[in-house]
Backbone as a chain_set.jsonl record, in Angstrom:
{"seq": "XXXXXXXXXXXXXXXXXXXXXXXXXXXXXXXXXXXXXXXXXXXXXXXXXXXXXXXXXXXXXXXXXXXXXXXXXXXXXXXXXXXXXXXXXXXXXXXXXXXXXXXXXXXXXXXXXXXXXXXXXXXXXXXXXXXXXXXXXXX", "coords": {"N": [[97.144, 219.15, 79.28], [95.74, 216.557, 79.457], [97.618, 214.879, 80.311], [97.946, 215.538, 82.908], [95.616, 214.777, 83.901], [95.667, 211.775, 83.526], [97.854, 210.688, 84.886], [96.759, 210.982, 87.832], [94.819, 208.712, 87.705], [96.525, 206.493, 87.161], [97.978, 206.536, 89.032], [96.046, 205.982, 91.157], [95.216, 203.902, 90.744], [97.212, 202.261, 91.2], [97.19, 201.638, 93.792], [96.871, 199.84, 95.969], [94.697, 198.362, 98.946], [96.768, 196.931, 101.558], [95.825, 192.964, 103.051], [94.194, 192.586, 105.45], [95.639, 191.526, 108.984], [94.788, 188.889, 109.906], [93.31, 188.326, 107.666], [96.035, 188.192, 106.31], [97.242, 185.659, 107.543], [95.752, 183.659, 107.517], [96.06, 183.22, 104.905], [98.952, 182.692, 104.91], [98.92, 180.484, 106.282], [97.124, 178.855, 105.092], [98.815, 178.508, 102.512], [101.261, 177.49, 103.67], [99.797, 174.926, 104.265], [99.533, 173.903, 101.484], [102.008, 174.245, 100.205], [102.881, 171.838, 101.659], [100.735, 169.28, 100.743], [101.988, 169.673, 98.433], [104.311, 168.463, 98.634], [103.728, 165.753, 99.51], [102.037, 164.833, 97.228], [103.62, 165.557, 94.582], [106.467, 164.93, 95.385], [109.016, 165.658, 97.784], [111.162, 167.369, 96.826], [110.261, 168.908, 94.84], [108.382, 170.12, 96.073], [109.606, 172.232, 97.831], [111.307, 173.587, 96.519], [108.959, 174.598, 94.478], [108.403, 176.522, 96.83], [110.021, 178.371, 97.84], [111.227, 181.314, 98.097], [113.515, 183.064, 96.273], [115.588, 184.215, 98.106], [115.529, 181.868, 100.022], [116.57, 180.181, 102.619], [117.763, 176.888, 103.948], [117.908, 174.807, 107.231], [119.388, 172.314, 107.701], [120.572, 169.275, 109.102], [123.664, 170.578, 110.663], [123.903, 172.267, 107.942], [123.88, 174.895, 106.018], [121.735, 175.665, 103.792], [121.675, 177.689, 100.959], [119.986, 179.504, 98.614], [117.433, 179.492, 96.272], [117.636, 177.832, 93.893], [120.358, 176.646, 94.832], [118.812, 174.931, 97.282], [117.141, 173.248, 95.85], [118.567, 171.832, 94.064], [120.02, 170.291, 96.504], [118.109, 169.227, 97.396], [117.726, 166.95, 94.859], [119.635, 165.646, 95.011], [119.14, 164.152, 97.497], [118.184, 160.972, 98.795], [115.316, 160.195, 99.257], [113.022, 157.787, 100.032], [110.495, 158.197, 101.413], [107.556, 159.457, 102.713], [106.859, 162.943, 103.754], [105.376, 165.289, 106.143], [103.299, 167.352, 107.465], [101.848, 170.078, 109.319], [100.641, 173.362, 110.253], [100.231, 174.465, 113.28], [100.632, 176.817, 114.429], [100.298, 180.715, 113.118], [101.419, 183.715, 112.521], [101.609, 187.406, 111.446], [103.5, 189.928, 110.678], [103.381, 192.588, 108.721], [104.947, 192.542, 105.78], [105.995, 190.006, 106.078], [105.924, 186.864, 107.895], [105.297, 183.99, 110.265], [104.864, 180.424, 110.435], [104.637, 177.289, 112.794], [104.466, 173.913, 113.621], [104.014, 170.384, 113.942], [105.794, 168.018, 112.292], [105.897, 164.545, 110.348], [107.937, 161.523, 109.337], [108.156, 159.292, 107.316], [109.289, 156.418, 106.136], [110.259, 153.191, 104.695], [112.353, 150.701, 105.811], [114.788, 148.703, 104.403], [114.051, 145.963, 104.736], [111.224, 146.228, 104.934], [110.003, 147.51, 107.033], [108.68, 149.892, 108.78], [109.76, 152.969, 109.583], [109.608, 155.68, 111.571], [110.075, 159.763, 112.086], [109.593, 161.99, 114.069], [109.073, 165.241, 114.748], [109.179, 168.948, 115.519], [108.507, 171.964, 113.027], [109.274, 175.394, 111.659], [108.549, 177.366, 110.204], [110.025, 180.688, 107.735], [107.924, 183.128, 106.431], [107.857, 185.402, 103.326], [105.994, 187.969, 102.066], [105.209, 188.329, 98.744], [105.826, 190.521, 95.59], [103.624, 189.618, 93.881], [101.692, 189.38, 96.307], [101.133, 186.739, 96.523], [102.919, 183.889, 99.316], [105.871, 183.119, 100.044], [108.545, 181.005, 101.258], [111.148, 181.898, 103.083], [113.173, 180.822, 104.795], [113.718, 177.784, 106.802]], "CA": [[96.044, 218.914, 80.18], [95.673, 215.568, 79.037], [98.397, 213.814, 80.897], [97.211, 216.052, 84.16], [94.235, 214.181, 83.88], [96.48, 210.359, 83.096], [98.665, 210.495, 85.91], [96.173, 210.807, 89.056], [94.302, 207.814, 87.428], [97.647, 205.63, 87.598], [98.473, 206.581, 90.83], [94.833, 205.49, 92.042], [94.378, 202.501, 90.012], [98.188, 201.224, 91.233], [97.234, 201.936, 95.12], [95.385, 198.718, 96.485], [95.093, 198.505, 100.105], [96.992, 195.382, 101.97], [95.452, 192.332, 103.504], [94.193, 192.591, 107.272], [96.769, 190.471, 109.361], [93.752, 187.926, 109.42], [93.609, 187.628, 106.011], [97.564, 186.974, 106.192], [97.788, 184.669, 108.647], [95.221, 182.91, 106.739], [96.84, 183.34, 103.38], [100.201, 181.896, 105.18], [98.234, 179.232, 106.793], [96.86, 177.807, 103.65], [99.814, 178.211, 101.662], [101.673, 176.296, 104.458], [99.351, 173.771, 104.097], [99.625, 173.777, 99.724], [103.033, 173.26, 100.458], [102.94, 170.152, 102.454], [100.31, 169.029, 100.221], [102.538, 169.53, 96.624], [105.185, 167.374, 99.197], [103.128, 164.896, 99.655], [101.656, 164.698, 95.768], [104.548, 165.473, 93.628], [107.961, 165.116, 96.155], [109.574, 167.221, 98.544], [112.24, 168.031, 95.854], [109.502, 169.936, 93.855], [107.863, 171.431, 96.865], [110.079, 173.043, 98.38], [111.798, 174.629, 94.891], [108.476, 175.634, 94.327], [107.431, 177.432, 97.643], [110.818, 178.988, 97.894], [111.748, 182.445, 97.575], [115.03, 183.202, 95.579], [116.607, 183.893, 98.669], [115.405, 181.103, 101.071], [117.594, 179.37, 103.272], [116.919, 176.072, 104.766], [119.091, 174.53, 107.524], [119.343, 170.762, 107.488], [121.766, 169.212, 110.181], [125.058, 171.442, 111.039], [124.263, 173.005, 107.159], [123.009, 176.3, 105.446], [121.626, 176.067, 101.763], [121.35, 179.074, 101.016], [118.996, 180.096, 97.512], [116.226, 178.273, 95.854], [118.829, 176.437, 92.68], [120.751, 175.764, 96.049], [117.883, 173.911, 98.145], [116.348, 172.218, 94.687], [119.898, 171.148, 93.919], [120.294, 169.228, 97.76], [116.815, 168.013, 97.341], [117.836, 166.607, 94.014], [120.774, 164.623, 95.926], [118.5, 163.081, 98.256], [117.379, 159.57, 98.331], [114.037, 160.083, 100.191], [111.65, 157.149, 99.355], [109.641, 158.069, 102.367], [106.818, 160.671, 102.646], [106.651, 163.886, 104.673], [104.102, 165.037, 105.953], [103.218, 168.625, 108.322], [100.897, 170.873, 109.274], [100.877, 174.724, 111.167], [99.632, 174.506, 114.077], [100.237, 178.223, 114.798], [100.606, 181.505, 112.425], [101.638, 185.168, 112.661], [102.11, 188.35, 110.125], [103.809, 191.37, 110.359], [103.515, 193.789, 107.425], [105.49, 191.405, 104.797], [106.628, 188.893, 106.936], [105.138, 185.944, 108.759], [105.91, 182.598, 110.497], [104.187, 179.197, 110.965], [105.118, 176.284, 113.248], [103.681, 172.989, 113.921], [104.679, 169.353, 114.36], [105.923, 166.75, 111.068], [106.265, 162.999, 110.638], [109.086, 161.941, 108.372], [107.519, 158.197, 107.563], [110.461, 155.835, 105.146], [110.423, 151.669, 105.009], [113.373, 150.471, 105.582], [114.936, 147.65, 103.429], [112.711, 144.815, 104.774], [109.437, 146.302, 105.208], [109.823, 147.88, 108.488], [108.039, 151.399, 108.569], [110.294, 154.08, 110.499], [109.239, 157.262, 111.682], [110.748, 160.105, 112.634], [108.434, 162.814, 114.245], [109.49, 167.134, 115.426], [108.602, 170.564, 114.804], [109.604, 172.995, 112.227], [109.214, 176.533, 112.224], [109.027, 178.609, 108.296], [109.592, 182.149, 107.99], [107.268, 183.539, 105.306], [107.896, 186.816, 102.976], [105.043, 188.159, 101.247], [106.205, 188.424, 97.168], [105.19, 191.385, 95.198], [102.093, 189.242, 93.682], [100.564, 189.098, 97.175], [101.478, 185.158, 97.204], [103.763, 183.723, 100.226], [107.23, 182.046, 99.743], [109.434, 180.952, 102.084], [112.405, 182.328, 103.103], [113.434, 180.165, 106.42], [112.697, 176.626, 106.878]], "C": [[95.692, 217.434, 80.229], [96.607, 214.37, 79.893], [98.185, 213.955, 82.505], [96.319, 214.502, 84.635], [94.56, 212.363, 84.339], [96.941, 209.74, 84.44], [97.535, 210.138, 87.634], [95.031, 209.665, 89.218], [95.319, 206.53, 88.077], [97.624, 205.278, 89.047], [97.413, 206.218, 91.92], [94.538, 204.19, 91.527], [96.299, 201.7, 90.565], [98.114, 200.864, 92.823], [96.231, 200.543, 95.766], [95.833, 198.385, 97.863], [95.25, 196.561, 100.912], [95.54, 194.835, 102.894], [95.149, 192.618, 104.908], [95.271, 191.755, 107.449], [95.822, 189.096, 109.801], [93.684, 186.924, 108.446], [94.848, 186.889, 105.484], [97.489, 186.121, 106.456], [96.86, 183.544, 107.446], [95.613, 182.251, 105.894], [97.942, 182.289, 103.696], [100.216, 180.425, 105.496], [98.216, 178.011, 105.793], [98.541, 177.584, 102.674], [101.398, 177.173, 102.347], [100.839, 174.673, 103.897], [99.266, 173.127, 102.526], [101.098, 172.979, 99.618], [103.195, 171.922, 100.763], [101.866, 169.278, 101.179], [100.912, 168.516, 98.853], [103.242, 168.321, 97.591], [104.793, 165.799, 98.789], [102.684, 164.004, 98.409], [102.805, 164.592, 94.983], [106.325, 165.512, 93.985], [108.036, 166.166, 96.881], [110.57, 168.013, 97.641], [111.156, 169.989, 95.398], [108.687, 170.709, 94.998], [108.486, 172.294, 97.17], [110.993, 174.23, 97.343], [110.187, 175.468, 94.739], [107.546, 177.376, 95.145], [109.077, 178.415, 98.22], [110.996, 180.291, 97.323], [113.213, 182.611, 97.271], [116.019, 183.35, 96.541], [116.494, 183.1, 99.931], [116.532, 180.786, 101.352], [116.987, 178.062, 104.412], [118.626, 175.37, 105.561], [118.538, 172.674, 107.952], [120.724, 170.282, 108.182], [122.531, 170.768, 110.578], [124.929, 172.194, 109.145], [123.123, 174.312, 106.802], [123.056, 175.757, 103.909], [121.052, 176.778, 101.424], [121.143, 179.221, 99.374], [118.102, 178.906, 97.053], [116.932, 177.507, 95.187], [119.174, 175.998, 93.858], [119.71, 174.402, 96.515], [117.396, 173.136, 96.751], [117.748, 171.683, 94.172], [120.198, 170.11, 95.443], [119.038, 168.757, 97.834], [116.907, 166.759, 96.449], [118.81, 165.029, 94.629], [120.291, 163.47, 96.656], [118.148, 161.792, 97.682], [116.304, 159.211, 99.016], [113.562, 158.924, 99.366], [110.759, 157.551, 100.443], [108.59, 159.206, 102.458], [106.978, 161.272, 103.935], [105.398, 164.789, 104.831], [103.946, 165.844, 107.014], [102.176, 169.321, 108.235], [101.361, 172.327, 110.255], [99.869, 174.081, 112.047], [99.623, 176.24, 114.903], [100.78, 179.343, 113.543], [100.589, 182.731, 112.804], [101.841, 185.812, 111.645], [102.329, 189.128, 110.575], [104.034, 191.788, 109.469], [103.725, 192.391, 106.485], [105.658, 190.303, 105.015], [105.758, 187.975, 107.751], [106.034, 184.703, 108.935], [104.761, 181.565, 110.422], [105.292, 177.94, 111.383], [104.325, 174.862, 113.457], [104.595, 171.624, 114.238], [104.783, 168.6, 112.688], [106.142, 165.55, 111.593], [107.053, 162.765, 109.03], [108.677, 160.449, 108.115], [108.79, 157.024, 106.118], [110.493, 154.228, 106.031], [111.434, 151.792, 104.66], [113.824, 149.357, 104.43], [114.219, 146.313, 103.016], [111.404, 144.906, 105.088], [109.001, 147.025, 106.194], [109.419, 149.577, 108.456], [108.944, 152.187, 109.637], [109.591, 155.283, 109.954], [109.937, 158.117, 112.855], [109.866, 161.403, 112.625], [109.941, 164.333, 115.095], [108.547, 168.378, 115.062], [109.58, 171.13, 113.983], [108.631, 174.286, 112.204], [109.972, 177.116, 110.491], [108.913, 180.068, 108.869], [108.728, 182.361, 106.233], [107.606, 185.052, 104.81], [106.339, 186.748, 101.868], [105.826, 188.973, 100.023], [105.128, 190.015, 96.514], [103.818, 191.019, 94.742], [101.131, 189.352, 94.579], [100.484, 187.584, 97.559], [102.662, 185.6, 98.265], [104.832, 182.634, 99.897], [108.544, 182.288, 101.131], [110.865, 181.158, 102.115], [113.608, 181.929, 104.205], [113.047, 179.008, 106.668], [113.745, 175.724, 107.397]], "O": [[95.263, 217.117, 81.338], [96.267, 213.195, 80.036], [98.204, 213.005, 83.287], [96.487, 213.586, 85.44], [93.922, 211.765, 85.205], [96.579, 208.683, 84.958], [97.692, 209.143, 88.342], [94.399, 209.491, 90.26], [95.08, 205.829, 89.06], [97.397, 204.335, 89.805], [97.624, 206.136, 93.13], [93.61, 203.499, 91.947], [96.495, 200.542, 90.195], [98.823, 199.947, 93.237], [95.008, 200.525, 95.904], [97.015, 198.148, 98.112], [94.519, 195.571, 100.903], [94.609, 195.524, 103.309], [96.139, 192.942, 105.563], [95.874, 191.249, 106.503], [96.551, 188.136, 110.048], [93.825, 185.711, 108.285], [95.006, 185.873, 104.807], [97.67, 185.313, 105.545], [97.437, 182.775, 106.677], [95.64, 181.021, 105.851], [98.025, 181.238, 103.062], [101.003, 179.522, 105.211], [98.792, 176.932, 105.656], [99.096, 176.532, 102.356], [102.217, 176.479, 101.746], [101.301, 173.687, 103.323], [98.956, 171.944, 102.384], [101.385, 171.845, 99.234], [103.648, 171.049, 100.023], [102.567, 168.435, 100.618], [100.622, 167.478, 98.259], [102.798, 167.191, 97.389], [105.348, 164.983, 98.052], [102.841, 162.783, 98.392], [103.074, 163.444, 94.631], [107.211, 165.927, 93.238], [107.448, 167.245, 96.806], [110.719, 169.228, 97.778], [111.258, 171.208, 95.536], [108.368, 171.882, 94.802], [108.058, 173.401, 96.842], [111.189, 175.43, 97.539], [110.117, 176.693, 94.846], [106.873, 178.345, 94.793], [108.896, 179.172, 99.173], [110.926, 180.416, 96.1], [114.048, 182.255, 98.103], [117.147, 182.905, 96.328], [117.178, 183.44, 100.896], [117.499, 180.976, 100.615], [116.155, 178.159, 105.315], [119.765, 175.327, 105.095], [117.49, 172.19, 108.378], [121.807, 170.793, 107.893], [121.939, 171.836, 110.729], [125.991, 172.759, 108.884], [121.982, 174.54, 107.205], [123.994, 175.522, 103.147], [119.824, 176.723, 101.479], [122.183, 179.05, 98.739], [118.107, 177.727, 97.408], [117.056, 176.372, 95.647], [118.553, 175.015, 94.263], [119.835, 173.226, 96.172], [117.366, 171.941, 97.044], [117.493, 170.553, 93.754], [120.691, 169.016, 95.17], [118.914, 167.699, 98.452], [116.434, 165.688, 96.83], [118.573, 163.821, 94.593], [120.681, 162.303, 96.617], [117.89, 161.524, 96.509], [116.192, 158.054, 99.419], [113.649, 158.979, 98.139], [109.782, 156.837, 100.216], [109.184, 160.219, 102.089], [107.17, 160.654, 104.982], [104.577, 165.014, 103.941], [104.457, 165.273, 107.978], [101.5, 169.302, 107.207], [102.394, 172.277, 110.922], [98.928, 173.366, 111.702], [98.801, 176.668, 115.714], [101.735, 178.898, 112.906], [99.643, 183.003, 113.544], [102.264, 185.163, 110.689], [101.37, 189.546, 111.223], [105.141, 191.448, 109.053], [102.948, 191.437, 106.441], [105.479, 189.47, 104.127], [104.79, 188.503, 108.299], [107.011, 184.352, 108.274], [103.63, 182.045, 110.34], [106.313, 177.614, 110.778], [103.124, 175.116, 113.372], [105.727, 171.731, 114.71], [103.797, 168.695, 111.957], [106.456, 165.289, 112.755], [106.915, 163.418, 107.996], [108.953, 159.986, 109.222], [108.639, 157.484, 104.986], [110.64, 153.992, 107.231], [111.841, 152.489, 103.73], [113.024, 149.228, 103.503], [113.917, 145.77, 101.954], [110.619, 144.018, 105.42], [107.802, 147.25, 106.353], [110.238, 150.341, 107.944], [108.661, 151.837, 110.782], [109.208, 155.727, 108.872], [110.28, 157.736, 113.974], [109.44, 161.898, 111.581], [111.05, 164.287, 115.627], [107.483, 168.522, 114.461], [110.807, 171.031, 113.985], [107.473, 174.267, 112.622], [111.073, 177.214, 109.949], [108.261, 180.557, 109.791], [109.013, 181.785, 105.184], [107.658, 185.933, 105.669], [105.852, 185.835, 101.201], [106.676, 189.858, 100.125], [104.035, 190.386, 96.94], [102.871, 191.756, 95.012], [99.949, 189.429, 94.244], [99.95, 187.171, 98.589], [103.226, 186.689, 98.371], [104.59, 181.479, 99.548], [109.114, 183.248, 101.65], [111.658, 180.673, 101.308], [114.655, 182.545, 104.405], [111.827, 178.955, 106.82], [113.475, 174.553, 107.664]]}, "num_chains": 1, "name": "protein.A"}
């Protein structure tokens, strides 16, 4: 009788009901914007390793790097001195899944002082992780 009793506890205490698609978009929003933020603070190397999901894929020219070691291994390569620097300007969620797009500026002095910039859009796909955080899986 005892485990009767155990079980319909579990099964109500493991049941928690998702986010509105509000609350996502939100959620995705901000964590877009955390991203860009770590970029900005501690490298793009380390952002993007840490807003990656295990099986992101990011495409960079004519390539695919396909898993997170992957992409934090071709970040590693780089020789950015220049900061990056983005925001969403729009967000969506379905169920697990979401996007955000917006515009970046890619900002790097050249050898003698000369500030280049190199401005576009990019466009993440987001998965929602079993914690309820968002990691990118598309970028």
């Amino acid at each position: 009788m005892k485990h009767w009793l155990i079980y319909p506890l579990v099964i109500l205490g493991s049941c928690s009901p998702k986010p509105s698609t509000e609350e996502s978009k939100a959620k995705v929003i901000q964590t877009e914007k955390d991203f860009a933020q770590m970029a900005k603070e501690k490298g793009i190397a380390a952002a993007f390793y840490t807003f990656a999901d295990s099986n992101a894929v990011i495409k960079r020219g004519n390539q695919l790097v396909k898993g997170k070691e992957a992409i934090k291994d071709y970040y590693s390569r780089q020789t950015q001195r220049g900061e990056l620097q983005w925001s969403p300007t729009f967000a969506d969620v379905s169920g697990d899944l979401g996007y955000t797009y917006g515009e970046f500026t890619y900002s790097e002095k050249d050898s003698v002082g000369n500030l280049n910039e190199s401005k576009g859009y990019f466009h993440t796909v987001w998965k929602r992780q079993k914690d309820g955080s968002w990691k990118f899986v598309w970028d």
